[in-house]
CHARMM-style PDB file with segment names, atoms N, HN, CA, C and O in Angstrom:
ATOM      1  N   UNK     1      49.172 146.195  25.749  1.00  0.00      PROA
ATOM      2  CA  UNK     1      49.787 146.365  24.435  1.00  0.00      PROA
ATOM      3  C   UNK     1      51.296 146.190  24.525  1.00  0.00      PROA
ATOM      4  O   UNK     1      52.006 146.899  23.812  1.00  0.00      PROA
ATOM      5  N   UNK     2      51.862 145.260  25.386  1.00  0.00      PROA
ATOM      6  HN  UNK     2      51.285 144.684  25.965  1.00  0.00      PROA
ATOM      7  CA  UNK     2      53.190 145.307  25.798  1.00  0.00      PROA
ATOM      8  C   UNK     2      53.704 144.310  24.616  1.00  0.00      PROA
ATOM      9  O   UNK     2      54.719 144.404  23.926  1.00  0.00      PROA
ATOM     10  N   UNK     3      52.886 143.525  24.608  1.00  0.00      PROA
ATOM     11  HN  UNK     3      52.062 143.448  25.169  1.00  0.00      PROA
ATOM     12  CA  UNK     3      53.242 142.116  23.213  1.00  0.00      PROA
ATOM     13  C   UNK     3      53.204 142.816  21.861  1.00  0.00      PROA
ATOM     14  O   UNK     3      52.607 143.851  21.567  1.00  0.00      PROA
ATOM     15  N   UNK     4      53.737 142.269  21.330  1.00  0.00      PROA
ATOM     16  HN  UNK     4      54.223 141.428  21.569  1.00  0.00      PROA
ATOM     17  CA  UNK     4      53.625 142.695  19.819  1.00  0.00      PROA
ATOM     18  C   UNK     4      53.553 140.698  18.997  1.00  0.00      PROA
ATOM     19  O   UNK     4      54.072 139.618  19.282  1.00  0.00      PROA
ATOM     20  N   UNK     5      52.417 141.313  17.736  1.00  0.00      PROA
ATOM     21  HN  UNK     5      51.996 142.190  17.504  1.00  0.00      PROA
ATOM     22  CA  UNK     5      52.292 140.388  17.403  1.00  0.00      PROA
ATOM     23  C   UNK     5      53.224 139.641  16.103  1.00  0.00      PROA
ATOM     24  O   UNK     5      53.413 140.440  15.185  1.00  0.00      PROA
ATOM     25  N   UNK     6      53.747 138.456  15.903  1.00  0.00      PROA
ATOM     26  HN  UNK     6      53.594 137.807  16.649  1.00  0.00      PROA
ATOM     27  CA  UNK     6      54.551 138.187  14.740  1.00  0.00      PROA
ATOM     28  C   UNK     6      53.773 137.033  14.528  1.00  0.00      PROA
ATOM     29  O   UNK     6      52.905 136.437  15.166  1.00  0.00      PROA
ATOM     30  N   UNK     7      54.439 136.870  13.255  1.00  0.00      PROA
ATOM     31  HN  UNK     7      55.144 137.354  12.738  1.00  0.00      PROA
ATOM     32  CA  UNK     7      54.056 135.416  12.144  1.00  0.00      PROA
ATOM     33  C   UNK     7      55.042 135.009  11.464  1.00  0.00      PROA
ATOM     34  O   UNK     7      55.852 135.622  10.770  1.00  0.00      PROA
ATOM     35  N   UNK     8      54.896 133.681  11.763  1.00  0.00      PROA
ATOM     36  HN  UNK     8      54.238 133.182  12.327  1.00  0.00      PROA
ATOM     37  CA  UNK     8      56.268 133.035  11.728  1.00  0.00      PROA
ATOM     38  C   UNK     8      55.655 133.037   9.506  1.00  0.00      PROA
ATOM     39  O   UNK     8      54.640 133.092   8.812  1.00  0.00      PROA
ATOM     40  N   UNK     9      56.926 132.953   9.401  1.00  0.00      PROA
ATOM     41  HN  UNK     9      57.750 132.908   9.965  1.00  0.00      PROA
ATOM     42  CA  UNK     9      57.469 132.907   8.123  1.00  0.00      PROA
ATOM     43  C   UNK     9      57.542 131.232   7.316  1.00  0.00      PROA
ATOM     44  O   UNK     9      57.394 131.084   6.103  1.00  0.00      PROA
ATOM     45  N   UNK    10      57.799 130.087   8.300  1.00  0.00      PROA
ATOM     46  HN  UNK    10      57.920 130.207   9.286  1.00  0.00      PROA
ATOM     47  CA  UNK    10      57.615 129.145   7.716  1.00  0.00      PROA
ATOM     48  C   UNK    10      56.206 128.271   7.701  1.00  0.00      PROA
ATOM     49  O   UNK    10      55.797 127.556   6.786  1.00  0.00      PROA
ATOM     50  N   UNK    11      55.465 128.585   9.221  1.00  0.00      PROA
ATOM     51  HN  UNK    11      55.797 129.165   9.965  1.00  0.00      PROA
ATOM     52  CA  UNK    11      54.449 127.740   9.199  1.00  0.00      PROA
ATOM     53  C   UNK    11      52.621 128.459   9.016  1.00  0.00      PROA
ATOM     54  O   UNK    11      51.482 127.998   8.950  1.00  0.00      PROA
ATOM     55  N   UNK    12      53.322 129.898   8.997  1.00  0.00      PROA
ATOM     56  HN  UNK    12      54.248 130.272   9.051  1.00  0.00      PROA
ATOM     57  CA  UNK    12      52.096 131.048   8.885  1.00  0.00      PROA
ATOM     58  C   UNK    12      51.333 131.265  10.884  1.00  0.00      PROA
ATOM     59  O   UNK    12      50.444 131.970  11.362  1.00  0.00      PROA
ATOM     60  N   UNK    13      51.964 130.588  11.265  1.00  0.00      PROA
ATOM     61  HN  UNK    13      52.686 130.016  10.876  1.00  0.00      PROA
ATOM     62  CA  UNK    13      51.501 130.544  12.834  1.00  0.00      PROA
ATOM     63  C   UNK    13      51.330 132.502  13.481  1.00  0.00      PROA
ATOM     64  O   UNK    13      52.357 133.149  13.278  1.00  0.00      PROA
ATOM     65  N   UNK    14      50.447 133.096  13.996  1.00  0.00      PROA
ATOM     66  HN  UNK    14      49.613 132.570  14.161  1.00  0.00      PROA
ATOM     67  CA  UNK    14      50.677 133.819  14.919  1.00  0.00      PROA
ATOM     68  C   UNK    14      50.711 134.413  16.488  1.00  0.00      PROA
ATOM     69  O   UNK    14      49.839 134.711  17.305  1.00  0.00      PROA
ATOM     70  N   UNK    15      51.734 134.425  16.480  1.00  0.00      PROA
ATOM     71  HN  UNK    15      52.442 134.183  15.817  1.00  0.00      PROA
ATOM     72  CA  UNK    15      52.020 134.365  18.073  1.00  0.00      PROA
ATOM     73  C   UNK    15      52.588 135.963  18.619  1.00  0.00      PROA
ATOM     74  O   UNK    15      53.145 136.867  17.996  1.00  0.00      PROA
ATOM     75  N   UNK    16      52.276 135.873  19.694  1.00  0.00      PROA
ATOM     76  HN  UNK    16      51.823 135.138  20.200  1.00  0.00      PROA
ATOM     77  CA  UNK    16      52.548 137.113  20.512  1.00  0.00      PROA
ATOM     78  C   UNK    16      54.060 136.838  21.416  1.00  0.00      PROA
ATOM     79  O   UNK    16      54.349 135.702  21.792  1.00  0.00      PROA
ATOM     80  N   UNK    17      54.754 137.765  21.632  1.00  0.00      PROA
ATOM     81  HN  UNK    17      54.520 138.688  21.327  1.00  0.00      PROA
ATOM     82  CA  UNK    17      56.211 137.861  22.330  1.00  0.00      PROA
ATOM     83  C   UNK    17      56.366 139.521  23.191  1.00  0.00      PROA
ATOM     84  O   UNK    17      56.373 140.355  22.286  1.00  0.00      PROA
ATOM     85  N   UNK    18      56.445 139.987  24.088  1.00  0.00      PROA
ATOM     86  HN  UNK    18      56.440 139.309  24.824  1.00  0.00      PROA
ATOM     87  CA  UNK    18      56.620 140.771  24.780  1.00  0.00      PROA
ATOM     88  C   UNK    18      57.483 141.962  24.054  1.00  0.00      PROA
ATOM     89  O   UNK    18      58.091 141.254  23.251  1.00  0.00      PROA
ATOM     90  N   UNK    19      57.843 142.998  23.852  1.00  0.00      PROA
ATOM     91  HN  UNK    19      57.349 143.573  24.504  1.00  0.00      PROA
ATOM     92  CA  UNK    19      58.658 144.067  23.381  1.00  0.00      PROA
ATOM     93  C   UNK    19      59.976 143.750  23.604  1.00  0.00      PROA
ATOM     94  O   UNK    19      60.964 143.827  22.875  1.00  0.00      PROA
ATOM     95  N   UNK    20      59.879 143.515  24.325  1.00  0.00      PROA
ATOM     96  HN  UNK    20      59.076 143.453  24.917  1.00  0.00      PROA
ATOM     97  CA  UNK    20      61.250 143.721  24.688  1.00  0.00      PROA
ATOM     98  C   UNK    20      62.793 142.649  24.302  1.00  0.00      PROA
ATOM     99  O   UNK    20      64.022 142.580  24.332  1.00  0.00      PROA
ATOM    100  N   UNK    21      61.525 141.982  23.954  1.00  0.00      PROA
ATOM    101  HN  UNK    21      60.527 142.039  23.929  1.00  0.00      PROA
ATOM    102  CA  UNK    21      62.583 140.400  23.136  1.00  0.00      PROA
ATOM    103  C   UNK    21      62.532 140.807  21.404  1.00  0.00      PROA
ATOM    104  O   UNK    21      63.287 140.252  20.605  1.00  0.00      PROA
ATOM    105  N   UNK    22      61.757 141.611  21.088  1.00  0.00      PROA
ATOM    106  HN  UNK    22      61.144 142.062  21.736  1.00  0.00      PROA
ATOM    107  CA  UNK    22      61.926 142.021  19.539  1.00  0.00      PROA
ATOM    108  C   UNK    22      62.877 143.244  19.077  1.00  0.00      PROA
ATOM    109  O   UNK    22      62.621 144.315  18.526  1.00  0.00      PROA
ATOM    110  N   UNK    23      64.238 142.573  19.582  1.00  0.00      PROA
ATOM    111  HN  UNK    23      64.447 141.703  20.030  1.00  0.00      PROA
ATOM    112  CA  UNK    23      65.117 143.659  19.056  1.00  0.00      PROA
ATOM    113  C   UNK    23      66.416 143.283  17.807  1.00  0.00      PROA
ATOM    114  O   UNK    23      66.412 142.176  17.269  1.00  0.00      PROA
ATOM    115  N   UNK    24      67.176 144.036  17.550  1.00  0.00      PROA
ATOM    116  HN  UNK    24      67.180 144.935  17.987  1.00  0.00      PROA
ATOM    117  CA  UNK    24      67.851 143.197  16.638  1.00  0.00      PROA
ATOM    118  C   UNK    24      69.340 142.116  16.801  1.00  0.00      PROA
ATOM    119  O   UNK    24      70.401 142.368  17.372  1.00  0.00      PROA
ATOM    120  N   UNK    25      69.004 141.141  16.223  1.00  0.00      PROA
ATOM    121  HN  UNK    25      68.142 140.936  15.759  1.00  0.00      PROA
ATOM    122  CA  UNK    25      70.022 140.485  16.506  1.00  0.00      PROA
ATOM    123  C   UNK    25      69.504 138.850  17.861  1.00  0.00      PROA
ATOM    124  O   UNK    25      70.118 137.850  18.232  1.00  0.00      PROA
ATOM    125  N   UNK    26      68.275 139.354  18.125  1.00  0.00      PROA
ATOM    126  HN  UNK    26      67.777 140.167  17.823  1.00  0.00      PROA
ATOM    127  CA  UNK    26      67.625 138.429  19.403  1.00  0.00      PROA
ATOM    128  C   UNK    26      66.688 137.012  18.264  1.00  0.00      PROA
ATOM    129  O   UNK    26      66.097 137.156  17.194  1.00  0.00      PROA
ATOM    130  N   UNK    27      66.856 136.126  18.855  1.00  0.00      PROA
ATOM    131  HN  UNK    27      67.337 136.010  19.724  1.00  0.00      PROA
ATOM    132  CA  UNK    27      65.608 135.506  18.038  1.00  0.00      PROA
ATOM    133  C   UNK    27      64.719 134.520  19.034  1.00  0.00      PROA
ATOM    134  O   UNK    27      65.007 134.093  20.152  1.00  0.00      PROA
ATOM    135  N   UNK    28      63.656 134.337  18.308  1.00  0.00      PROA
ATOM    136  HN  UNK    28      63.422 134.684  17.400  1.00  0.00      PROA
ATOM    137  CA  UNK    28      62.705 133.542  19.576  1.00  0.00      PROA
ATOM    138  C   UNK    28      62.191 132.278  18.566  1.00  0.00      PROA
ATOM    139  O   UNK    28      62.340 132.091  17.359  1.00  0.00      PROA
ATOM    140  N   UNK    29      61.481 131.459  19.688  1.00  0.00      PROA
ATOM    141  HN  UNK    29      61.360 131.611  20.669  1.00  0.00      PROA
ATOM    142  CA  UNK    29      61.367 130.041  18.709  1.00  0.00      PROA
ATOM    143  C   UNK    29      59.782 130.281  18.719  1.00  0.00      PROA
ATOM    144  O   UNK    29      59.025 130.752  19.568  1.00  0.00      PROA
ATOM    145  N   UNK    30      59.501 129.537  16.852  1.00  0.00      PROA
ATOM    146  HN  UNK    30      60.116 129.154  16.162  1.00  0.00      PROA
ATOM    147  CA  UNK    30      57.559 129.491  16.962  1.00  0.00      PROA
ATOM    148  C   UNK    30      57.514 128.159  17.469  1.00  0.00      PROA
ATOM    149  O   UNK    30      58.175 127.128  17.342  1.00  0.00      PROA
ATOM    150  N   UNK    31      56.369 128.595  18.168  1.00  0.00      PROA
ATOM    151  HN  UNK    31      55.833 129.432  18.270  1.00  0.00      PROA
ATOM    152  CA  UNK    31      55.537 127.540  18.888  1.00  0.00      PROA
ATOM    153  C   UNK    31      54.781 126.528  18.314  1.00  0.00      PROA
ATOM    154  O   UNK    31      54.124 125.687  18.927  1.00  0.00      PROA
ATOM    155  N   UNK    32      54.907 126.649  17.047  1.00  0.00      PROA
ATOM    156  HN  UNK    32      55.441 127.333  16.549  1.00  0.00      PROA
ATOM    157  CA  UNK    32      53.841 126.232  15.925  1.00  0.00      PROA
ATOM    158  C   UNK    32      55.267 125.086  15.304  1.00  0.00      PROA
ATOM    159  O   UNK    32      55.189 123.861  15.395  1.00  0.00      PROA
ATOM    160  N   UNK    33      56.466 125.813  14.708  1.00  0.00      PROA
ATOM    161  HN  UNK    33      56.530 126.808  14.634  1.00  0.00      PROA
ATOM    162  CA  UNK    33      56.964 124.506  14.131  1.00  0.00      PROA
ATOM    163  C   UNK    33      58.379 124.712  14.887  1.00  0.00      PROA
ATOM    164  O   UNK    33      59.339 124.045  14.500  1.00  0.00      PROA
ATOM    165  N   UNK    34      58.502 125.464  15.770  1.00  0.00      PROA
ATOM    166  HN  UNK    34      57.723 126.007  16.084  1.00  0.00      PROA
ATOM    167  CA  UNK    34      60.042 125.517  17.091  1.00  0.00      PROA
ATOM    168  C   UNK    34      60.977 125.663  15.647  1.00  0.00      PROA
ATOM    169  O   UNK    34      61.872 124.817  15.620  1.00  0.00      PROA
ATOM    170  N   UNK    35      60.951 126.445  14.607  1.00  0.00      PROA
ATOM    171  HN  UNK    35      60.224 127.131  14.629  1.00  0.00      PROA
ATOM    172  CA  UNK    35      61.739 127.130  13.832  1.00  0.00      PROA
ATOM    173  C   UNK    35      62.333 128.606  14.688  1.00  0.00      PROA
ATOM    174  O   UNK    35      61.500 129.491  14.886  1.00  0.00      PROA
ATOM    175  N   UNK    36      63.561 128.788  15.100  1.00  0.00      PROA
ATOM    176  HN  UNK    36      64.237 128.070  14.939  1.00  0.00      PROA
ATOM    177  CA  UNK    36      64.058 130.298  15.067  1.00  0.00      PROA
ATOM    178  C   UNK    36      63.804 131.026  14.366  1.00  0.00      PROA
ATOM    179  O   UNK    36      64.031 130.759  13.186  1.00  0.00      PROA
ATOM    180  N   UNK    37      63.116 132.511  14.762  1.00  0.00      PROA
ATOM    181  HN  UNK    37      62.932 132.727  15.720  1.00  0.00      PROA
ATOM    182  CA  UNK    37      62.905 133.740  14.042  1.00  0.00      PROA
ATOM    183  C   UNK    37      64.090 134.682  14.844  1.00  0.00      PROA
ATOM    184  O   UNK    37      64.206 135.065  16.008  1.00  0.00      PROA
ATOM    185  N   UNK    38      64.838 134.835  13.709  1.00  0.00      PROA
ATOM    186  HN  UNK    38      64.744 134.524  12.763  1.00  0.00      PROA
ATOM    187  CA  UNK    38      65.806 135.680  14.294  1.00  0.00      PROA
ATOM    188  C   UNK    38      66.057 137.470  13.600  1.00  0.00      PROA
ATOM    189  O   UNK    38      66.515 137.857  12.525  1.00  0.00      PROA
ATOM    190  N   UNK    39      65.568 138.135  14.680  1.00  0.00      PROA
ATOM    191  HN  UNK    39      65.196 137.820  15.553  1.00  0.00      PROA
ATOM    192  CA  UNK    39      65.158 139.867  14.367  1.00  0.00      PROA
ATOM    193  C   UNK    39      66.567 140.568  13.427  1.00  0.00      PROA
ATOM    194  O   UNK    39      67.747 140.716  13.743  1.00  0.00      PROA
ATOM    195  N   UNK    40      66.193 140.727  12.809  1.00  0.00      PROA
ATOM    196  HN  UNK    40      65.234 140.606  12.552  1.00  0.00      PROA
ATOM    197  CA  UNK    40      67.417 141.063  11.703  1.00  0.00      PROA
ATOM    198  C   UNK    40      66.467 142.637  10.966  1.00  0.00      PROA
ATOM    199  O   UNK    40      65.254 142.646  10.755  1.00  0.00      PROA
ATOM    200  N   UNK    41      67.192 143.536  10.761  1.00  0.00      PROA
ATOM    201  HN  UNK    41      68.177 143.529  10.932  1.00  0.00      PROA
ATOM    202  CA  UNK    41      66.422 144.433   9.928  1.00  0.00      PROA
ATOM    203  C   UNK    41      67.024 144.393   8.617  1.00  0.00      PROA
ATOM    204  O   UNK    41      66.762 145.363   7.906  1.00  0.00      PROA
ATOM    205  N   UNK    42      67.714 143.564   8.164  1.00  0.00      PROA
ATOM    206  HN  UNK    42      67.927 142.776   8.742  1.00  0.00      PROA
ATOM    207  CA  UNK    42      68.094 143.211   6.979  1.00  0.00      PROA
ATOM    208  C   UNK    42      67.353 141.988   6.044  1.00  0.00      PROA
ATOM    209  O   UNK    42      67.483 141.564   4.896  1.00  0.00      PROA
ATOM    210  N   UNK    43      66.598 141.713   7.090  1.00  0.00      PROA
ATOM    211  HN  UNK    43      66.492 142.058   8.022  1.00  0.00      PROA
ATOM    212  CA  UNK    43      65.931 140.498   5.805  1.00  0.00      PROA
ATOM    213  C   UNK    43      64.812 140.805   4.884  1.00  0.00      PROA
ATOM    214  O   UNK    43      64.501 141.996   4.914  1.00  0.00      PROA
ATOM    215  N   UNK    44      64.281 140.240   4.263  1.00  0.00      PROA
ATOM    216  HN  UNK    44      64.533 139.273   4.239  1.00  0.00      PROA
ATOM    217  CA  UNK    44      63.362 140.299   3.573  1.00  0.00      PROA
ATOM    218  C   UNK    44      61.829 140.132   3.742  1.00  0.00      PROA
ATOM    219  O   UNK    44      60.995 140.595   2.963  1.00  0.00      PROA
ATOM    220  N   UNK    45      61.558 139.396   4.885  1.00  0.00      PROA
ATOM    221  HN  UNK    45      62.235 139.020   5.518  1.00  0.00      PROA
ATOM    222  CA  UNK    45      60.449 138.805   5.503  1.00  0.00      PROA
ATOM    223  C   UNK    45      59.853 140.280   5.915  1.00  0.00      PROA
ATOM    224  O   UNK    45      60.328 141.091   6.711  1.00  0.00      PROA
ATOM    225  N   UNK    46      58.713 140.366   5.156  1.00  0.00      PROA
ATOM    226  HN  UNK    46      58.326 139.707   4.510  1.00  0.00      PROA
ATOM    227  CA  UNK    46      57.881 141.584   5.980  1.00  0.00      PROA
ATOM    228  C   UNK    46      57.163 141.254   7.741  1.00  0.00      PROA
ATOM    229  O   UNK    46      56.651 141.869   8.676  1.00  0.00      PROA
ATOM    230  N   UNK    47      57.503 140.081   7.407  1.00  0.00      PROA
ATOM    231  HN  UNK    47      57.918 139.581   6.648  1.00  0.00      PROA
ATOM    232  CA  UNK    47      56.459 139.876   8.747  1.00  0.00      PROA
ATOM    233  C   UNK    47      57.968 139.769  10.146  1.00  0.00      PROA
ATOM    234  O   UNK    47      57.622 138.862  10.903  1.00  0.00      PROA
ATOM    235  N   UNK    48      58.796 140.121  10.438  1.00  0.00      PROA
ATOM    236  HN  UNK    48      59.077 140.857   9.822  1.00  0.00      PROA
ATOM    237  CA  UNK    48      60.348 140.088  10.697  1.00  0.00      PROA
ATOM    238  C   UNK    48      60.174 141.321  10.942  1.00  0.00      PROA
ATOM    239  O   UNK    48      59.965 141.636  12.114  1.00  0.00      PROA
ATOM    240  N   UNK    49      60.211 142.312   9.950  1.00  0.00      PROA
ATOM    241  HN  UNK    49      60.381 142.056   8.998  1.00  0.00      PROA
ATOM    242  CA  UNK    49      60.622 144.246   9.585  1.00  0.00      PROA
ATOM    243  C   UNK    49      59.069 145.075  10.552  1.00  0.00      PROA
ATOM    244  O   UNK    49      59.115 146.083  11.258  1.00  0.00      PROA
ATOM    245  N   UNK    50      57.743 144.134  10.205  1.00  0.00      PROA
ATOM    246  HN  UNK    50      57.706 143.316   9.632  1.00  0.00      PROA
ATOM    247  CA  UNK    50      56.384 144.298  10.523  1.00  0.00      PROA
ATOM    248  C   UNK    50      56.825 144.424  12.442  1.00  0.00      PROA
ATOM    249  O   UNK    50      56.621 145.256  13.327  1.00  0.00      PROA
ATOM    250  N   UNK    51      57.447 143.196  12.351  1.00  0.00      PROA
ATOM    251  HN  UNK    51      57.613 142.521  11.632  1.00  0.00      PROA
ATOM    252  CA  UNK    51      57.449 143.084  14.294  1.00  0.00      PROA
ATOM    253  C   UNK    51      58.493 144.145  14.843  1.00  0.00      PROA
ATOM    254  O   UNK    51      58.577 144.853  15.847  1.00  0.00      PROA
ATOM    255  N   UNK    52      59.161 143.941  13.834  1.00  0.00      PROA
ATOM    256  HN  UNK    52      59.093 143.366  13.018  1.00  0.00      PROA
ATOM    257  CA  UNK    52      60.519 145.456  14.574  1.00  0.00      PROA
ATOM    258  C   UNK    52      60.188 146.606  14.618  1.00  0.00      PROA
ATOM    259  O   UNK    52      60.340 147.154  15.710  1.00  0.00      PROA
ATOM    260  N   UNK    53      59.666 147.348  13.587  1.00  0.00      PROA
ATOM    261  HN  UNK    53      59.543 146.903  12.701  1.00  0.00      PROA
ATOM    262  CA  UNK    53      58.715 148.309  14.103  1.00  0.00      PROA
ATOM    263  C   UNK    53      57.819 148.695  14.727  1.00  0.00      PROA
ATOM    264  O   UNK    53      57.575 149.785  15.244  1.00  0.00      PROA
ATOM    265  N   UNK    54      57.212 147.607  14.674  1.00  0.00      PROA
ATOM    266  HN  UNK    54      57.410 146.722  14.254  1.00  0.00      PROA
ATOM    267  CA  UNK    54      55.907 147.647  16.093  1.00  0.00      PROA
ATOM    268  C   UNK    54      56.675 147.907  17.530  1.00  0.00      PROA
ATOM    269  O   UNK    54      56.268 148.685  18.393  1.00  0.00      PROA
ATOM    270  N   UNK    55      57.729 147.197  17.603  1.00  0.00      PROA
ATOM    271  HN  UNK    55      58.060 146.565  16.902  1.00  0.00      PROA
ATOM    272  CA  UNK    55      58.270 146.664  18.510  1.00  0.00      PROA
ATOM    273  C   UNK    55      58.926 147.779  19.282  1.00  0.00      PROA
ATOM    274  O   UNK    55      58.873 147.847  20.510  1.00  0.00      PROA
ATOM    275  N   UNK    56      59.507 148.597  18.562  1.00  0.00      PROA
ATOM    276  HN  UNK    56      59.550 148.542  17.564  1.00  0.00      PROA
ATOM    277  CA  UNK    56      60.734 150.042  18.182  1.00  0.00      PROA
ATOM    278  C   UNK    56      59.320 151.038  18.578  1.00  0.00      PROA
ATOM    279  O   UNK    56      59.125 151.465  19.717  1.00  0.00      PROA
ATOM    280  N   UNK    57      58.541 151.263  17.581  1.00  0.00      PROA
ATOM    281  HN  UNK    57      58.700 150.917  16.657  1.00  0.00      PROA
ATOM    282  CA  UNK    57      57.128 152.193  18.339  1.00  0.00      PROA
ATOM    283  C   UNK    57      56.728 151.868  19.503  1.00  0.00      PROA
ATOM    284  O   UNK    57      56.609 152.895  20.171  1.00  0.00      PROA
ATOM    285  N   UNK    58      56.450 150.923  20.104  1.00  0.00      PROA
ATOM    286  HN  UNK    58      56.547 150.088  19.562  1.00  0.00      PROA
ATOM    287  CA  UNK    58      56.068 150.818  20.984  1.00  0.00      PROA
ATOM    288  C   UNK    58      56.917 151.505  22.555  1.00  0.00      PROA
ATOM    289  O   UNK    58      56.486 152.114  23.534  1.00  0.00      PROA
ATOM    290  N   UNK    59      58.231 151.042  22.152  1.00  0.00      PROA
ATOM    291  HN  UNK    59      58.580 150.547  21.356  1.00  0.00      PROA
ATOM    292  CA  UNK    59      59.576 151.139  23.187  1.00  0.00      PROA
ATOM    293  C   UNK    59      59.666 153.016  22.325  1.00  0.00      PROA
ATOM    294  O   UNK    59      60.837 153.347  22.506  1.00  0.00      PROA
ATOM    295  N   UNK    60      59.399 153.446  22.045  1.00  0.00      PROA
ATOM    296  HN  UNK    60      58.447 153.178  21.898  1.00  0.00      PROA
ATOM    297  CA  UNK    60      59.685 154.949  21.843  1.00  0.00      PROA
ATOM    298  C   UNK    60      58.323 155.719  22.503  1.00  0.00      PROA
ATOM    299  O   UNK    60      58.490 156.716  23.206  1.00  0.00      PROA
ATOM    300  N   UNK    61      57.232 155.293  22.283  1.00  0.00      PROA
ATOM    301  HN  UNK    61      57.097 154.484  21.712  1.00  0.00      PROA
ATOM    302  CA  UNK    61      56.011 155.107  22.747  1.00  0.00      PROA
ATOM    303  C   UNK    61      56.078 155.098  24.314  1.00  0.00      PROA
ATOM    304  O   UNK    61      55.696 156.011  25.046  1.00  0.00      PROA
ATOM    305  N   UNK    62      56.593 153.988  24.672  1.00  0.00      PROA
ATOM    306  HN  UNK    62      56.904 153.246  24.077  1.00  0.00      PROA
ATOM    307  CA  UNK    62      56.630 154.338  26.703  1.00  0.00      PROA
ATOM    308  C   UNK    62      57.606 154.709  26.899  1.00  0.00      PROA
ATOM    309  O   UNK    62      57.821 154.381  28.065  1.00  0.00      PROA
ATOM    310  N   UNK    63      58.615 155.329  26.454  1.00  0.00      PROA
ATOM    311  HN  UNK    63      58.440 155.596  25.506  1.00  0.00      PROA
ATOM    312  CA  UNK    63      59.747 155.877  26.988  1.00  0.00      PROA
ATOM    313  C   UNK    63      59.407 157.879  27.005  1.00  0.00      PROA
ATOM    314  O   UNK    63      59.982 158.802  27.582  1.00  0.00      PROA
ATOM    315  N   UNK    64      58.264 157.825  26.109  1.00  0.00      PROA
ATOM    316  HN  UNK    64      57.797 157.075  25.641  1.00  0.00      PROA
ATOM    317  CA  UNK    64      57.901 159.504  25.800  1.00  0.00      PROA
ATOM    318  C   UNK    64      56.689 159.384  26.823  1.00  0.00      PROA
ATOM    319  O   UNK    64      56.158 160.471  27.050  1.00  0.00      PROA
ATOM    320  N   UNK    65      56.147 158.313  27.477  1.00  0.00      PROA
ATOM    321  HN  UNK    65      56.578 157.429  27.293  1.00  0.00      PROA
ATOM    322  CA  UNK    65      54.920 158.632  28.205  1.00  0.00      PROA
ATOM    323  C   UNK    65      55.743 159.090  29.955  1.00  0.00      PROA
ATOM    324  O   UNK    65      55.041 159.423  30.910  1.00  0.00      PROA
ATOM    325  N   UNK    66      57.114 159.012  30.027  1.00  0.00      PROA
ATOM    326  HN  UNK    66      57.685 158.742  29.252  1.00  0.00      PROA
ATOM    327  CA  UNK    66      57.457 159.182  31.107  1.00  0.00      PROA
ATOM    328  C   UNK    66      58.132 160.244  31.263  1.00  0.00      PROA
ATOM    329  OT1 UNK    66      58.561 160.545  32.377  1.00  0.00      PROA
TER     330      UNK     66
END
């Protein structure tokens, strides 16, 4: 459960990216149309806000299992 899953916003593609690259200000390219998704908690895209929280739970999540 280390990946968290996103969907790109322009081509509907979903792809998996590791935690640790979903933070703010980082962006990663889809594989589907090599558009930048860039982690912003200011945008509008639920599927953007969807991965940052997953992303943020998760990293609060193994940091309390230790």
């Amino acid at each position: 459960m280390s990946k968290i899953k996103i969907v790109c916003g322009n081509c509907s593609l979903a792809f998996k990216e590791h935690h640790s690259k979903i933070r703010e200000g980082l962006s990663v390219g889809c594989p589907g149309c090599a558009k930048q998704i860039t982690f912003d908690n200011n945008t509008t895209d639920l599927n953007i806000k969807r991965a940052l929280r997953d992303a943020r739970r998760h990293r609060l999540n193994a940091s309390a299992a230790y």
